[in-house]
C-alpha positions as a Markdown table, in Angstrom:
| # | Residue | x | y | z |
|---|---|---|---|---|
| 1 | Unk | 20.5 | -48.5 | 41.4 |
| 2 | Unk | 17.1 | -48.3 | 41.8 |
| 3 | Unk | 16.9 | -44.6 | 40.4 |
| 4 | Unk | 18.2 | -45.0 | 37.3 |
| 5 | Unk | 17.6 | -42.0 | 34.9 |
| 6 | Unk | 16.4 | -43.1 | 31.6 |
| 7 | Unk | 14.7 | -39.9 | 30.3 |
| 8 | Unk | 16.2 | -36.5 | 29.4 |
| 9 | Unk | 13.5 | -34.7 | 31.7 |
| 10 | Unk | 14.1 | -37.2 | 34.6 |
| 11 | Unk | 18.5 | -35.7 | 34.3 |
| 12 | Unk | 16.7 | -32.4 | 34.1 |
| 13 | Unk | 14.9 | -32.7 | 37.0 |
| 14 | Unk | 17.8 | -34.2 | 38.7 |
| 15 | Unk | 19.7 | -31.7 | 38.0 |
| 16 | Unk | 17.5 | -29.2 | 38.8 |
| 17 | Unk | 16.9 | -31.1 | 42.6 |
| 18 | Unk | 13.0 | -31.9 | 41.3 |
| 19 | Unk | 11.3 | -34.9 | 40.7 |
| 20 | Unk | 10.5 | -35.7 | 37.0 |
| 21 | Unk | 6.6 | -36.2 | 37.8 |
| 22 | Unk | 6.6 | -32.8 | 39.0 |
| 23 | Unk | 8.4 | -30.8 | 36.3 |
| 24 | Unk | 5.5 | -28.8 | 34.4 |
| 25 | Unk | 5.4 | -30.2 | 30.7 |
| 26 | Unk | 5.5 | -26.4 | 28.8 |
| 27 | Unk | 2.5 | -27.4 | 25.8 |
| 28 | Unk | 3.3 | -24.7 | 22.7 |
| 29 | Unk | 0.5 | -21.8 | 22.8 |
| 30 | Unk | -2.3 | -22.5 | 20.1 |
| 31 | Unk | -1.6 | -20.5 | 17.2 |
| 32 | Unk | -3.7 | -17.6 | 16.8 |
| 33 | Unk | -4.7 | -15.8 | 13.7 |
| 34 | Unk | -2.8 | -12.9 | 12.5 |
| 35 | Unk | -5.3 | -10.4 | 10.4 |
| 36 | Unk | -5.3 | -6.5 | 10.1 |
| 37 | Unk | -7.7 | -3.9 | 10.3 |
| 38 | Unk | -9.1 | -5.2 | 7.0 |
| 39 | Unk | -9.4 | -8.9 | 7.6 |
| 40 | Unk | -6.9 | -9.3 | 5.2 |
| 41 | Unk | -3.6 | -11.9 | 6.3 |
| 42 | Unk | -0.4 | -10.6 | 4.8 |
| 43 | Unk | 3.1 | -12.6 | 4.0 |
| 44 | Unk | 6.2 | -11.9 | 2.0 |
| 45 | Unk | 7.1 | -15.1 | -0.3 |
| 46 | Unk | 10.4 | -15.8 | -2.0 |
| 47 | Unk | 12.0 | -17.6 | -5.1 |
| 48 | Unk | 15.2 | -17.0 | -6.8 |
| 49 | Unk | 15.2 | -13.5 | -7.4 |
| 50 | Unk | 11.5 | -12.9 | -7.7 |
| 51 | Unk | 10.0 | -11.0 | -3.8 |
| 52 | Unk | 6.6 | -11.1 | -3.8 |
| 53 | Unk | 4.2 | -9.3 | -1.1 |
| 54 | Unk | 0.5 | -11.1 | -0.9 |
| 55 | Unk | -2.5 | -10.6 | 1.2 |
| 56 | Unk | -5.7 | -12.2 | 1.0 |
| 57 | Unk | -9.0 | -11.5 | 2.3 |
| 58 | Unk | -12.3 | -13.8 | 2.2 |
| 59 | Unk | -13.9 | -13.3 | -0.9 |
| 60 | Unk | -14.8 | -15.4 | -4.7 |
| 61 | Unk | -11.1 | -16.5 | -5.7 |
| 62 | Unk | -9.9 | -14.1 | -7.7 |
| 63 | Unk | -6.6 | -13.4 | -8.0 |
| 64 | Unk | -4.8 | -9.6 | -8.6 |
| 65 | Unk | -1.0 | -10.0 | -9.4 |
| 66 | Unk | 0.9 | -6.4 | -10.2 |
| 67 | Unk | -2.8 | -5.2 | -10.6 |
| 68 | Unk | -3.3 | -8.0 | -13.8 |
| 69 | Unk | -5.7 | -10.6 | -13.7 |
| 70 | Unk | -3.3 | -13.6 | -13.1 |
| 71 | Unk | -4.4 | -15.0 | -16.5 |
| 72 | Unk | -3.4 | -11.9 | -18.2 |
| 73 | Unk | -0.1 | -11.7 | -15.8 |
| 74 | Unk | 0.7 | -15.8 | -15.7 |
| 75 | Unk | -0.3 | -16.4 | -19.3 |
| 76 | Unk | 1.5 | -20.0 | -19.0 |
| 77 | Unk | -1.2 | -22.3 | -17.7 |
| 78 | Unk | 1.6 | -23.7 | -15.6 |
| 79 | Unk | 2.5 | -21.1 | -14.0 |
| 80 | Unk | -1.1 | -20.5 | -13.1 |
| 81 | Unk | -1.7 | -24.0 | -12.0 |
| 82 | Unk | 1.5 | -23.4 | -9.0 |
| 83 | Unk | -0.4 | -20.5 | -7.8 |
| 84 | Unk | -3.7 | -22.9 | -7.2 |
| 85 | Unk | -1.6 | -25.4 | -5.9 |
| 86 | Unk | -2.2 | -23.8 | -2.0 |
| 87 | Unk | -5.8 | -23.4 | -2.1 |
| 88 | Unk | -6.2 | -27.0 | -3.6 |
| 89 | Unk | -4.0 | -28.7 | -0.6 |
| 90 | Unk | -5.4 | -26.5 | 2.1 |
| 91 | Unk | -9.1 | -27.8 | 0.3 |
| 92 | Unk | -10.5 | -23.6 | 0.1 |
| 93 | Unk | -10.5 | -22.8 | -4.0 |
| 94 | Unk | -12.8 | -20.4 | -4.4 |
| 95 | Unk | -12.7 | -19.0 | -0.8 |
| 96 | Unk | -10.0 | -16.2 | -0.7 |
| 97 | Unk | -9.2 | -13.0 | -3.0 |
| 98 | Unk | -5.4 | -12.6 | -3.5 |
| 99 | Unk | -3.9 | -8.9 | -3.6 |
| 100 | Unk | -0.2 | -9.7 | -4.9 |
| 101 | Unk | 2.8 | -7.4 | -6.1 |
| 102 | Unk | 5.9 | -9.4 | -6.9 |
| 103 | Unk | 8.8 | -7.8 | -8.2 |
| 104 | Unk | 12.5 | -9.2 | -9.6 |
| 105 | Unk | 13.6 | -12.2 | -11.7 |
| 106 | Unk | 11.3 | -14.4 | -14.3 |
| 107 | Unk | 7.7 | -15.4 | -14.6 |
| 108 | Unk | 8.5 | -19.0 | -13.1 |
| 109 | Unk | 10.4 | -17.5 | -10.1 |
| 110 | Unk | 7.9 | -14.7 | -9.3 |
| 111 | Unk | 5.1 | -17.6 | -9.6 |
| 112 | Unk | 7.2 | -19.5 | -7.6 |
| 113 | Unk | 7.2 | -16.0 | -4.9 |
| 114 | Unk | 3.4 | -15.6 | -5.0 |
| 115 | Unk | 2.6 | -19.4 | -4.4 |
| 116 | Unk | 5.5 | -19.5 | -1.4 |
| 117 | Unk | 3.6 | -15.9 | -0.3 |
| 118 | Unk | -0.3 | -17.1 | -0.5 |
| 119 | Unk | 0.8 | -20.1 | 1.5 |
| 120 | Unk | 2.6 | -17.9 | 4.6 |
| 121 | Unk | -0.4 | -16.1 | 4.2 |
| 122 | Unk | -3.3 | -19.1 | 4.2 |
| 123 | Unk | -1.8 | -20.2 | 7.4 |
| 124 | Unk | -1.8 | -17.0 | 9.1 |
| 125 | Unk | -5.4 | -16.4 | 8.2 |
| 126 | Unk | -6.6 | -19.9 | 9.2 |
| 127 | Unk | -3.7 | -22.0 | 12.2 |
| 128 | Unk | -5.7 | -24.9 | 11.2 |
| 129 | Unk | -4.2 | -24.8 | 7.1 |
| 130 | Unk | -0.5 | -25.0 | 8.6 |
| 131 | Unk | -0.6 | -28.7 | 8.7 |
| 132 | Unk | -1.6 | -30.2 | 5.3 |
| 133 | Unk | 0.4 | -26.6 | 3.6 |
| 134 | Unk | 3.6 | -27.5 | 5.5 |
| 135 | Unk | 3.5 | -31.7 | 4.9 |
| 136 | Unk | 3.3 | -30.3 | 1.1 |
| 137 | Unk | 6.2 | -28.1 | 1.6 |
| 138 | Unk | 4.9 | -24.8 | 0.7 |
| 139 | Unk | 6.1 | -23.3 | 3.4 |
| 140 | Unk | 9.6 | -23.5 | 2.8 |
| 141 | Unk | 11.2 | -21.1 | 0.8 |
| 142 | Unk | 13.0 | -22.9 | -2.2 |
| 143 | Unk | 16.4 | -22.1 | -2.1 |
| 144 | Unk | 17.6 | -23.4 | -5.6 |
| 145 | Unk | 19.2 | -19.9 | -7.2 |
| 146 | Unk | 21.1 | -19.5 | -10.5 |
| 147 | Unk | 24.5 | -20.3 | -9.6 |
| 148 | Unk | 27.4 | -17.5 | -9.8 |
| 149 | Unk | 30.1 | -17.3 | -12.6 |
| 150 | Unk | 34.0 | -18.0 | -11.1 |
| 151 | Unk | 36.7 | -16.1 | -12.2 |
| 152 | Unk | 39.1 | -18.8 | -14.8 |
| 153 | Unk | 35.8 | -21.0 | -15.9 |
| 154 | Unk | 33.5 | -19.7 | -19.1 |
| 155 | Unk | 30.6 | -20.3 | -16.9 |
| 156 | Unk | 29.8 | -21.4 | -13.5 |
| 157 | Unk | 31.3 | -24.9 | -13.5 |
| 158 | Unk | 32.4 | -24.9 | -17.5 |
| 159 | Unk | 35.9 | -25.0 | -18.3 |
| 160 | Unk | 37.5 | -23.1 | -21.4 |
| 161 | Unk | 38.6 | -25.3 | -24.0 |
| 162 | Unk | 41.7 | -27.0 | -23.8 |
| 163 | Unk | 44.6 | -27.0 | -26.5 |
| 164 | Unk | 47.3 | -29.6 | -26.3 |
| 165 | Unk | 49.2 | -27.7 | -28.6 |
């Protein structure tokens, strides 16, 4: 049994009626940057409800949100420090102008939307952000939503009140 198969790629190749050596390794194309006529990179980000279309652009950090300052739209400092959060892990605050419209649910879920949104949109300005935006998870769209009433329970998972008698 001296050609034992020990690799995936080496049954493969077998397989295939190749040697292992001389399968081609396919490497993943570099990513390239995705910008429009404008410079500006665009990316749709979600949470709960809230949809929120963003684009950015190099400029001085500003950010537009449903054509509000965000400290006039996000009054809660909270919700203004989740929309820095991208900038500050990706280490460019101060570097891009945000253009965002967000629509449906809450403040907290359309802040949510907008920081999900500048994130797409960071790494598709700049490949080179994916890595430290994705390790913090900002790429992922949070899933958590409100969860439905069912018929025969007062709420979702609350029973009515019982009576022995």
């Amino acid at each position: 049994m001296a050609d034992e198969i020990k690799t995936l790629d080496e049954l493969k190749a077998a397989v295939a009626g190749t040697s292992a050596a001389a399968a081609p390794v396919a490497e993943p194309a570099p990513r390239t940057p995705q910008r429009d006529s404008l410079g500006r990179a665009y990316a749709t980000g979600k949470r709960k409800n809230a949809v929120a279309r963003v684009w950015i652009k190099p400029g001085s950090g500003k950010v537009v949100v449903n054509g509000k300052e965000m400290a006039v739209y996000f009054a809660r400092p909270v919700l203004q420090m989740i929309l820095r959060q991208p900038f500050t892990v990706a280490g460019v605050e101060g570097q891009f102008d945000v253009m965002a419209t967000v629509a449906g649910g809450g403040l907290s879920g359309q802040a949510g939307a907008v920081k999900h949104g500048v994130s797409k949109a960071l790494q598709l300005y700049e490949p080179g952000l994916r890595a430290p935006l994705k390790a913090a998870g900002f790429l992922t769209r949070d899933s958590r939503v409100v969860e439905r009433k069912k018929y025969g329970k007062a709420k979702a998972r609350r029973s009515f009140q019982f009576s022995k008698r």
